[in-house]
N, C-alpha and C positions, 0 to 999 in steps of 0.2 A: 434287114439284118446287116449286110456291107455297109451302112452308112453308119450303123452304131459303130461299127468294130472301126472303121474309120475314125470317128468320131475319141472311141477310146484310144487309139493308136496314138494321135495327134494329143492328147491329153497327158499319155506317159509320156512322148516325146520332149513336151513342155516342161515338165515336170523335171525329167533328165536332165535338161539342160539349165532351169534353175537352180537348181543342187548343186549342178557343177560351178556354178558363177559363184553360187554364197560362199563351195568352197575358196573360189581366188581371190575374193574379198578378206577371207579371214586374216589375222595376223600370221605371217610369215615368221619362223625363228630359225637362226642357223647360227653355226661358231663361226667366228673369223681365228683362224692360229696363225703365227706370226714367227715363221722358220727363216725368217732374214736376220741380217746381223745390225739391222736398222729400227730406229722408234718410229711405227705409223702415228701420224700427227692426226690427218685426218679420214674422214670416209664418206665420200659422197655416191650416194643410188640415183638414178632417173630410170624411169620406164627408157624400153627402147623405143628410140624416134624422136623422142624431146629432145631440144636442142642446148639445153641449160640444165646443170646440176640443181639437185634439192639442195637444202643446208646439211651442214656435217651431221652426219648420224653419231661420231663420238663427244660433239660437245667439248668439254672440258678436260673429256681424258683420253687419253693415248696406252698404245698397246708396243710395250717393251719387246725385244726379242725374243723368243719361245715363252711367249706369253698365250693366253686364249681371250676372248672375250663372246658372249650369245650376243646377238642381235636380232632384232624386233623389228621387221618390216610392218606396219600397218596402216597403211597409208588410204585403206579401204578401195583402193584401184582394183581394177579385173582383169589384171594381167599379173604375170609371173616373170616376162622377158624383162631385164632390168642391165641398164651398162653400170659398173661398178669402178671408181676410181679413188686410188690407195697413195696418201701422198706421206712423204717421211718430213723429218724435221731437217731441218739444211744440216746438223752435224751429222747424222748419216751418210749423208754423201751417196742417197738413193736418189734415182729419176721416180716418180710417178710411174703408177702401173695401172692399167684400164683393163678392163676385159668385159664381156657380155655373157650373161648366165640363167640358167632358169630357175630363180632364186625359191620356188615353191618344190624344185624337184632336189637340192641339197640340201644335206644337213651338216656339212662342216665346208669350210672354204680355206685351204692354207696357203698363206703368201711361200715364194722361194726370189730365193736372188736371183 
């Protein structure tokens, strides 16, 4: 009888911790708001520990001052830890801004000067 219950234990354990991975696989979405007095040009995500940005996640558009925009991590990785770097247009006159986040536990993310 200990060796079934064993047996089952190791079963729901398994089972827990798949779940948990499909969930940090899933698509990520969160608002980026934009409380600077600056145009963000670009937005580059990497998991933490990579040493190279992915490509812009805005592409071709850009987020005005007290603007919002959602964004759509799904990059199917199994992680959540992510470095995020926010770069303005040169008439701005902002520096780049970095920070590290756990991008599956917010749902809104606002820039400030």
């Amino acid at each position: 009888m200990t060796r079934k219950i064993s047996v089952l234990a190791g079963a729901i354990a398994a089972a827990l911790v798949s779940s948990a991975a499909a969930r940090a696989a899933d698509d990520v979405v969160f608002t980026i708001i934009n409380k600077t007095n600056g145009t963000l040009e670009r937005f580059f995500t990497s998991p933490v520990g990579v040493k190279s940005w992915e490509e812009d996640v805005f592409g071709d558009d850009v987020l005005e001052p007290g603007e919002s925009i959602k964004i759509t991590i799904g990059d199917g990785r199994r992680t959540c830890k992510y470095d995020l770097r926010f770069e303005f247009t040169a008439e701005s006159n902002l520096n780049p801004l970095e920070d590290s986040q756990d991008i599956c536990q917010m749902s809104t993310y606002t820039l400030h000067q």
